[in-house]
C-alpha positions in Angstrom: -27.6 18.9 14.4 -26.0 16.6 11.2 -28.2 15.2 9.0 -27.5 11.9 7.8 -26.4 13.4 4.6 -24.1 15.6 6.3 -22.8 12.5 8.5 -22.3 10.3 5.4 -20.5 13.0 3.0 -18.5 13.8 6.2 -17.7 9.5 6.6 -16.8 9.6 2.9 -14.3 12.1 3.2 -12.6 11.2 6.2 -12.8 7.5 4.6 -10.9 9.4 1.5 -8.0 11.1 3.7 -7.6 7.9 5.4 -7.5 6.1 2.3 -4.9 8.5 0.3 -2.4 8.5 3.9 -2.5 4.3 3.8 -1.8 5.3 -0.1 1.2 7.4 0.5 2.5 5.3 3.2 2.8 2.2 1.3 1.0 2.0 -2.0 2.6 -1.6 -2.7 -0.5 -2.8 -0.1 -2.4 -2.2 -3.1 -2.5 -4.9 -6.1 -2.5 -4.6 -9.6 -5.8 -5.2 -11.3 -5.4 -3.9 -14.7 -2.2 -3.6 -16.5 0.0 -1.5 -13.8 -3.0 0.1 -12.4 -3.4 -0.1 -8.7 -6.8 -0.1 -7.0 -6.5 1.4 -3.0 -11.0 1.0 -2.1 -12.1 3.4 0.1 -13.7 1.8 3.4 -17.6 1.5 3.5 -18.1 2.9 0.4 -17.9 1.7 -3.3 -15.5 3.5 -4.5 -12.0 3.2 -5.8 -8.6 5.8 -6.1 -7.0 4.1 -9.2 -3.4 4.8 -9.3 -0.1 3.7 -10.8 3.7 4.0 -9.4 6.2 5.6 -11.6 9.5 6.4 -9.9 8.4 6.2 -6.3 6.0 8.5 -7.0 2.2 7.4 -6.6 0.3 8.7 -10.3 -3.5 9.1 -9.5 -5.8 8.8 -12.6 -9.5 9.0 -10.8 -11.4 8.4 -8.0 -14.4 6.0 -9.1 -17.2 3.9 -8.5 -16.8 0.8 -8.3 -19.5 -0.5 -10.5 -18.9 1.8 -13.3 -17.7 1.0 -16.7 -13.8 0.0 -16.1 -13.4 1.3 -19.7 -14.1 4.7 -18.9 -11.1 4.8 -16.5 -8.9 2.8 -18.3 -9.4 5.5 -21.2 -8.1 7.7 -18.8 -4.7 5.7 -17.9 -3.7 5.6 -21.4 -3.6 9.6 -21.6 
């Protein structure tokens, strides 16, 4: 029997694949919100894959909670 941890961590990561396939598929869906960076939100959940497009290929700088500091990632597109 799942617990309701289980189910959740399991709804987070199926809510993850799904997210990065609607990525791959068309990451233009996805608007700029800071600079070039690209925001695709992960269904249900607060969180975030922050990406930018360079040369049809899809550059992924973190996965992150919404509600945290945008400087930390930011730090982490300039790198």
């Amino acid at each position: 029997m799942k617990t309701k941890n289980n189910e959740l961590s399991s709804d987070l990561k199926n809510s993850i694949y799904e997210s990065i396939e609607l990525l791959e598929n068309n990451p233009f869906l996805n608007s700029k919100r800071y600079n070039q960076v690209r925001v695709k939100y992960i269904r249900r959940f607060p969180y975030g894959i922050h990406f930018t497009l360079e040369d049809d290929k899809v550059k992924v700088y973190g996965f992150f909670h919404m509600r945290r500091d945008p400087a930390k990632w930011l730090e982490r597109s300039k790198k």
